[in-house]
C-alpha positions in Angstrom: -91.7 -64.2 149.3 -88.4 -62.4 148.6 -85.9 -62.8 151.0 -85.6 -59.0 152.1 -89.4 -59.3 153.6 -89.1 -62.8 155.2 -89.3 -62.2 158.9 -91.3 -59.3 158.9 -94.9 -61.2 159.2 -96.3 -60.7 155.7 -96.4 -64.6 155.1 -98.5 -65.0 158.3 -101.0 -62.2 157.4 -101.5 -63.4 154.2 -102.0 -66.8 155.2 -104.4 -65.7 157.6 -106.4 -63.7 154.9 -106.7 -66.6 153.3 -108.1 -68.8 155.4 -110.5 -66.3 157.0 -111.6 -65.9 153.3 -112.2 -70.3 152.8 -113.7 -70.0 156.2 -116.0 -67.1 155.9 -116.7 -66.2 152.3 -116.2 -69.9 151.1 -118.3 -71.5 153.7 -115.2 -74.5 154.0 -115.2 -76.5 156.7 -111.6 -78.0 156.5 -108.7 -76.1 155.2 -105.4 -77.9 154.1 -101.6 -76.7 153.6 -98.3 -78.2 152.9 -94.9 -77.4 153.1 -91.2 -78.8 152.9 -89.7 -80.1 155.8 -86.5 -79.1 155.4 -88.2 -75.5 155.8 -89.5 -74.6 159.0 -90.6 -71.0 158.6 -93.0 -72.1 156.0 -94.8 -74.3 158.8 -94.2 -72.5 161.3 -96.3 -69.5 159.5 -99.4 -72.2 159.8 -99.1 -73.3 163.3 -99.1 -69.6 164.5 -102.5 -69.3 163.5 -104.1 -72.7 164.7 -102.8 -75.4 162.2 -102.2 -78.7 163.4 -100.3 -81.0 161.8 -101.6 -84.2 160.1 -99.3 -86.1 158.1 -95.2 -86.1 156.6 -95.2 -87.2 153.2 -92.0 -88.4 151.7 -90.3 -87.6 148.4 -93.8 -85.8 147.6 -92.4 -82.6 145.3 -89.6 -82.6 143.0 -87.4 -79.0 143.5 -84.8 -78.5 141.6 -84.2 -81.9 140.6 -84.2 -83.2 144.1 -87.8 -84.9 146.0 -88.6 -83.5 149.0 -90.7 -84.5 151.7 -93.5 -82.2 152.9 -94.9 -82.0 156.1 -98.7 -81.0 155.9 -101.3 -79.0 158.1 -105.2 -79.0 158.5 -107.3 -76.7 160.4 -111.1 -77.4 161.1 -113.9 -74.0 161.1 -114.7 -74.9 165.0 -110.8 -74.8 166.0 -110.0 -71.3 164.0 -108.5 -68.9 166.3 -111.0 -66.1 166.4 -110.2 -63.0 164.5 
C-alpha cells in the first residue's frame, strides 16, 4: 500500500475481505498470515480483527539483501469476530 493511504484503514478492510471470503466462500477452517517484525502496522492490521499470534520466525525472508524475521498470525472459523 502506498504510503499516502497507510493510515487510513484500507489495509484492515481488505484484510478483512479476505478472510471473510477463506472463511465463508472457501469453507477454511484456519487462516494464516505473516509479517516483519520490524513492522508493526502490518500486524497490527491482523490483531484488529481477531488474529492471534503463533510463532516469530527468524531470518525467514530476504528484503533487500537483508533476512528478516517475521512474526506470524492464525485465526480459527469459531474465534472470527462476527461481521
Amino acid at each position: 500500500m502506498g504510503r499516502p493511504f497507510w493510515g487510513q484503514g484500507y489495509a484492515t478492510e481488505a484484510a478483512q475481505m479476505v478472510v471473510k471470503f477463506g472463511f465463508k466462500e472457501l469453507d477454511l477452517n484456519f487462516i494464516n498470515a505473516a509479517a516483519m517484525s520490524r513492522n508493526p502496522a502490518s500486524y497490527k492490521v491482523m490483531q484488529k480483527f481477531g488474529m492471534k499470534p503463533i510463532d516469530n520466525t527468524p531470518k525467514q525472508i530476504l528484503k533487500a539483501g537483508v533476512y528478516e524475521d517475521l512474526v506470524h498470525y492464525g485465526l480459527v472459523k469459531s474465534d472470527a469476530i462476527a461481521g
